[in-house]
VOVEXZA-153906 format. One record per residue: residue in one letter; z negated, y negated, x negated of N, C-alpha, C in turn. Coordinates in steps of 0.2 Angstrom, whole numbers, padded with zeros to 4 digits, always signed. Layout:
BEGIN
AZYXZYXZYX
...
END
This chain:
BEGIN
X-0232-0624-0358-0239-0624-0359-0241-0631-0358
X-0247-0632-0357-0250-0638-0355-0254-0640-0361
X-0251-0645-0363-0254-0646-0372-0260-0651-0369
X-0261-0653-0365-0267-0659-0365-0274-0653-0362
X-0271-0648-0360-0278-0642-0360-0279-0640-0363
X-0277-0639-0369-0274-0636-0376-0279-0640-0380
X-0275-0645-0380-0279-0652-0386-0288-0651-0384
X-0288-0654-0377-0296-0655-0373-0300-0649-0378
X-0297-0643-0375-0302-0637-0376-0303-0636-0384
X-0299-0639-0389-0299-0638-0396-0304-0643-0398
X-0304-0647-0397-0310-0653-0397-0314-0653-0393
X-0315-0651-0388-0323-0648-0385-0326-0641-0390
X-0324-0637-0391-0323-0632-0397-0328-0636-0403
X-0322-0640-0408-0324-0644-0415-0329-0648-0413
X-0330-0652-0407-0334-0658-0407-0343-0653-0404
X-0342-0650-0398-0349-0649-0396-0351-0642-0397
X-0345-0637-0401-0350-0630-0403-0354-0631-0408
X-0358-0623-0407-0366-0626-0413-0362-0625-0419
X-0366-0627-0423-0365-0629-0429-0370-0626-0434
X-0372-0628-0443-0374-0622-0448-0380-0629-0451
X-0384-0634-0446-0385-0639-0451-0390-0635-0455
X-0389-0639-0463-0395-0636-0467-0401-0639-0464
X-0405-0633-0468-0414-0632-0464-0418-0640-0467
X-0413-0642-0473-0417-0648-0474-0417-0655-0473
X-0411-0656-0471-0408-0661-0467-0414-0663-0460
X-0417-0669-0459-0417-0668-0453-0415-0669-0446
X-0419-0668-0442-0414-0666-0437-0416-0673-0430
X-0421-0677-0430-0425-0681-0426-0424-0688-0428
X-0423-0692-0425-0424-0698-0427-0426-0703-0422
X-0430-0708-0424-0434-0712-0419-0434-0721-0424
X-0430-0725-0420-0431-0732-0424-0432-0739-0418
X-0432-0745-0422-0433-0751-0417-0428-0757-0421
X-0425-0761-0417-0422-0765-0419-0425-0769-0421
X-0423-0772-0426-0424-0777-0431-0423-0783-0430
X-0414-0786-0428-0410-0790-0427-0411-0794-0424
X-0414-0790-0417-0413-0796-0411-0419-0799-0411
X-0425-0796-0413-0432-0800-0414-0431-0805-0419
X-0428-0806-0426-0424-0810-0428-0421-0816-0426
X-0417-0813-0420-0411-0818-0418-0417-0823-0412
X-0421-0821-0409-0423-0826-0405-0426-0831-0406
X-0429-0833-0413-0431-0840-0416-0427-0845-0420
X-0422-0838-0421-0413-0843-0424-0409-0846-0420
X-0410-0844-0413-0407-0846-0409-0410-0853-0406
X-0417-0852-0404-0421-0857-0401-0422-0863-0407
X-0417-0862-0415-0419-0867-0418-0413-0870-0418
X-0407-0867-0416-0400-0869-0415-0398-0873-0409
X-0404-0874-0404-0405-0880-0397-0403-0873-0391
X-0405-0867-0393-0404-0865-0386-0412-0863-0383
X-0411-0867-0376-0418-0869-0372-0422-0862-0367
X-0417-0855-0369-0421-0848-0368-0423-0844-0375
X-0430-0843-0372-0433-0841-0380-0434-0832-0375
X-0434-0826-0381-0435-0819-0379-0437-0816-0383
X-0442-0811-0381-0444-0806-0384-0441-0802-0382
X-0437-0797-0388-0434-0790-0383-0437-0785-0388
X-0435-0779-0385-0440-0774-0389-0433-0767-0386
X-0432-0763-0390-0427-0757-0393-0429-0751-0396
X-0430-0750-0392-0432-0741-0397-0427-0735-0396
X-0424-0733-0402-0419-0727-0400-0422-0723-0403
X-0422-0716-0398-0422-0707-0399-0416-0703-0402
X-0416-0700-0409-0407-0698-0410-0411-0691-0410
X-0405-0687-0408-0406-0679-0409-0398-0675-0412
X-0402-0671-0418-0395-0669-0420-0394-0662-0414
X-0389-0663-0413-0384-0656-0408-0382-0652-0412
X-0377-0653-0414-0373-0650-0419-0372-0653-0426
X-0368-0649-0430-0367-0652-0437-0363-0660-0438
X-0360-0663-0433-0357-0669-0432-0359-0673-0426
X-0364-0669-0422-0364-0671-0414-0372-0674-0414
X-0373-0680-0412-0380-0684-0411-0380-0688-0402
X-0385-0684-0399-0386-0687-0395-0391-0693-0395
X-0391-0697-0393-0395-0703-0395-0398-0706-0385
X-0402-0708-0388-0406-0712-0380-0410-0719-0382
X-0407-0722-0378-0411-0730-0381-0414-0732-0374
X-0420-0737-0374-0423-0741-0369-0425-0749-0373
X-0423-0752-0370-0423-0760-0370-0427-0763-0366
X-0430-0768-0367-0434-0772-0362-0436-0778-0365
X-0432-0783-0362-0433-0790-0364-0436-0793-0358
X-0440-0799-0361-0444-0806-0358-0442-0810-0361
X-0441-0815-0356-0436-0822-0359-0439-0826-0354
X-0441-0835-0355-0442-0839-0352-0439-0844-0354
X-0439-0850-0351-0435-0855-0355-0439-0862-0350
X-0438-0867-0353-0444-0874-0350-0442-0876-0343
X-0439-0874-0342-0438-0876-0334-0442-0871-0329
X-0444-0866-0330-0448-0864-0326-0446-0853-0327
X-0439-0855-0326-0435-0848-0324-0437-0844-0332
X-0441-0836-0330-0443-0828-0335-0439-0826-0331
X-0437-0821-0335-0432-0815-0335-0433-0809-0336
X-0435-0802-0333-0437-0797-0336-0431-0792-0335
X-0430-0790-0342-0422-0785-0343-0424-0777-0343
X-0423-0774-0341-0422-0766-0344-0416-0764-0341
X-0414-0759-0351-0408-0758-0350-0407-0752-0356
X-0408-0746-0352-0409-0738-0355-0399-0739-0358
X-0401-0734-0361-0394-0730-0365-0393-0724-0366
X-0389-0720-0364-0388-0713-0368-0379-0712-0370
X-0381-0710-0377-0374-0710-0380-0373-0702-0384
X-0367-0703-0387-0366-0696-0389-0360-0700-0394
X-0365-0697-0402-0360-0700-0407-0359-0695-0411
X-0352-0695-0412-0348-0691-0419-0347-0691-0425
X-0350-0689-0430-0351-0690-0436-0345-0690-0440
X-0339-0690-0438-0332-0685-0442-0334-0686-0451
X-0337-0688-0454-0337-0688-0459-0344-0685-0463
X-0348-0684-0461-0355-0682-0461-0357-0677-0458
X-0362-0674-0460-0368-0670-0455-0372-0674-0453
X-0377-0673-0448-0385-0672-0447-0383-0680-0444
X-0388-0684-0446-0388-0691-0442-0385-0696-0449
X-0383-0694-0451-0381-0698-0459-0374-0703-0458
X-0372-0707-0462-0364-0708-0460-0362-0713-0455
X-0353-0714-0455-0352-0717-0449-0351-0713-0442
X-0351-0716-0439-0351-0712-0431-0348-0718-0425
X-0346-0714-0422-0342-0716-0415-0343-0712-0409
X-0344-0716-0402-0343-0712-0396-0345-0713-0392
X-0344-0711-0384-0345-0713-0379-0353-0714-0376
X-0354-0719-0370-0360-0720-0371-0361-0722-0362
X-0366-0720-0360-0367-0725-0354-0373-0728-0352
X-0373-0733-0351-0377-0741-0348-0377-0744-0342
X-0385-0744-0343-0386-0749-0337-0391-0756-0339
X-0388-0759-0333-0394-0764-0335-0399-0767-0329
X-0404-0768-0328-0410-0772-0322-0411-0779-0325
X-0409-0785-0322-0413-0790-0323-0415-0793-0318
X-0423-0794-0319-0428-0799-0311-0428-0806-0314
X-0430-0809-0311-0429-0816-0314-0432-0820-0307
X-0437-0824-0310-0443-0826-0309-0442-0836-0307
X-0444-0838-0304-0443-0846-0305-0450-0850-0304
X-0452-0852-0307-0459-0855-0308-0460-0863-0306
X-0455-0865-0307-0453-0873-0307-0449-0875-0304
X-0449-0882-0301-0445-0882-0296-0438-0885-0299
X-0437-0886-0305-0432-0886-0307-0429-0882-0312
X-0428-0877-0308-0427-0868-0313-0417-0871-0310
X-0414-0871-0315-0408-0871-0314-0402-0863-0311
X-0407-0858-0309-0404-0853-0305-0409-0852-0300
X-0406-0848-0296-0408-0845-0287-0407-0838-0287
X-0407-0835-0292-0404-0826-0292-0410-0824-0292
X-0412-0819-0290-0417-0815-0288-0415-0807-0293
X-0410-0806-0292-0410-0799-0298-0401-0797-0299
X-0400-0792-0305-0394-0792-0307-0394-0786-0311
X-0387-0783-0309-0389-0776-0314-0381-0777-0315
X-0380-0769-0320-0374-0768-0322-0374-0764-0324
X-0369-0759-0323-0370-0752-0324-0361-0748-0328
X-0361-0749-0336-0358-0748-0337-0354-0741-0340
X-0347-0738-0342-0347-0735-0349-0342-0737-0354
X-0345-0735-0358-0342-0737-0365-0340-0734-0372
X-0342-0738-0376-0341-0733-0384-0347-0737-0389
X-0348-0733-0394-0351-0738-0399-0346-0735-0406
X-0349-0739-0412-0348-0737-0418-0354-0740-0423
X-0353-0734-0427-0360-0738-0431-0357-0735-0439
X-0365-0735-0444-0366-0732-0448-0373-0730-0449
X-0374-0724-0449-0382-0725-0452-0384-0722-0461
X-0389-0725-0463-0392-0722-0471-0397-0718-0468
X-0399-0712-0471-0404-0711-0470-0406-0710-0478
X-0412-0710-0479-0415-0709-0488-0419-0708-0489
X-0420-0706-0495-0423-0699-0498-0431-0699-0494
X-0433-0705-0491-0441-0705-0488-0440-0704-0483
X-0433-0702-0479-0435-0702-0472-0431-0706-0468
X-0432-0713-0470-0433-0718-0466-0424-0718-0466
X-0422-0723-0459-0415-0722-0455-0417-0730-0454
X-0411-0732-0456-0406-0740-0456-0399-0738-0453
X-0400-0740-0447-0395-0738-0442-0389-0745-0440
X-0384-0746-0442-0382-0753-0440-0376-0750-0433
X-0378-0754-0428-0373-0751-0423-0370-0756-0418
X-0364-0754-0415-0363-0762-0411-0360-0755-0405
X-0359-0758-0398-0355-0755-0393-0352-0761-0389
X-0348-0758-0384-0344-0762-0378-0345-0756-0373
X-0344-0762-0367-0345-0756-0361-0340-0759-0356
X-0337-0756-0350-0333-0758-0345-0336-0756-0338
X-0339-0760-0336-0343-0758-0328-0343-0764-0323
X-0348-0760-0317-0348-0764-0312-0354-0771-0313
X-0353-0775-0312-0359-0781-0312-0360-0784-0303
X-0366-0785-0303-0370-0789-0297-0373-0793-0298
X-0374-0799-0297-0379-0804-0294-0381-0805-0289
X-0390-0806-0286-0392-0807-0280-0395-0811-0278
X-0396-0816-0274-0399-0820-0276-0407-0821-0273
X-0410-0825-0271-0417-0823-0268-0418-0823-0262
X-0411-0824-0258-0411-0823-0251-0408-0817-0246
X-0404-0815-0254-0403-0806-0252-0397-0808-0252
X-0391-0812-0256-0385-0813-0255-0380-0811-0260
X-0375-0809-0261-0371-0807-0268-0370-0816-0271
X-0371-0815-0276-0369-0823-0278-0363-0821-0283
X-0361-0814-0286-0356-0816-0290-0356-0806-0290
X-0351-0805-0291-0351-0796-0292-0344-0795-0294
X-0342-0791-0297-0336-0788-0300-0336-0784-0308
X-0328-0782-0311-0330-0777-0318-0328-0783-0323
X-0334-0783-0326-0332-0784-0333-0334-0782-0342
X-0331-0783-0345-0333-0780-0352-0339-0785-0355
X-0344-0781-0358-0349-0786-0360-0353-0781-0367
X-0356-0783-0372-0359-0778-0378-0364-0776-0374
X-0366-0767-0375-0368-0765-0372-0375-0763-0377
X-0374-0763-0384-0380-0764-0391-0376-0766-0396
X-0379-0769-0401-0378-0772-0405-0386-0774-0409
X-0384-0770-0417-0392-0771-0420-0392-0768-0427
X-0397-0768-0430-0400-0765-0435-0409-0761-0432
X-0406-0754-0432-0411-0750-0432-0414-0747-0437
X-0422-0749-0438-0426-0746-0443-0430-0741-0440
X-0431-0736-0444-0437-0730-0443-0435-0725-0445
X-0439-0717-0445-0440-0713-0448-0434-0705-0445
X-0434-0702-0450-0430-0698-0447-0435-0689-0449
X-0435-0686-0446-0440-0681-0445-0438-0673-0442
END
């Protein structure tokens, strides 16, 4: 008997059949990172010479009694005094497992995949890069925990790693660096409401 079919289909079974969540649990959730709007004035008071705005919004949907499908979009602007802006988007969809919890509550784990776009702009003639654009298209895992309470509202703390391909381009249309490597794919504190 082939136990690794066995195992698969027993845990596809327990992880993605429907489930009995209670009617009053709910089932939606929508928040924005907190952290990283935080981190860009703490960094830029620490002597580093790129300042960003980045902005986070994740979508969570309960599936089943332990299964949360999640979707996030990111978009940072970044500029720094030499000249060179940077503009990032970088979606998400993940699929988290609650083993200890229902609904969106609890800790959680689980696969996810990622991509990233960065264009990148040079204004001054002493912008210390020549890239033109850069992505990165990874997968990976997260782990988190989230509260949700008695008002609704969801504090989500969550961190990932991803394993992909990466490129560099430069503005002459040339690969300036390409290959796999592992880099955090989110990392944060998500505030908002759960619905």
């Amino acid at each position: 008997m082939n136990y690794r079919r066995l195992l698969l289909a027993v845990f596809c079974a327990l992880t993605v059949g429907p489930g009995s969540l209670h009617a009053q649990e709910p089932r939606n959730a929508i928040s924005i990172d907190l952290f990283l709007p935080a981190m860009s004035p703490v960094s830029h008071i620490v002597g580093e010479d790129m300042a960003f705005v980045p902005l986070n919004v994740k979508y969570q949907r309960v599936l089943s009694e332990h299964q949360v499908l999640m979707v996030k979009m990111g978009l940072n602007y970044s500029w720094d005094s030499h000249g060179e802006r940077i503009l990032d988007l970088y979606p998400m969809l993940a699929l988290d497992w609650h083993p200890f919890n229902t609904g969106l509550r609890g800790f959680y784990l689980g696969p996810s995949l990622f991509f990233s776009y960065s264009s990148y702009s040079h204004s001054g003639a002493t912008a210390d890069s020549d890239l033109d654009h850069s992505y990165w298209a990874s997968v990976g895992g997260n782990i988190g925990y989230a509260f949700v309470l008695r008002s609704r509202m969801v504090i989500d703390l969550i961190f990932g790693l991803g394993y992909g391909y990466s490129k560099e381009v430069d503005v002459k249309g040339r690969t300036s660096a390409s290959g796999f490597l592992v880099d955090e794919t989110i990392g944060g504190v998500f505030v908002g409401y759960s619905f």
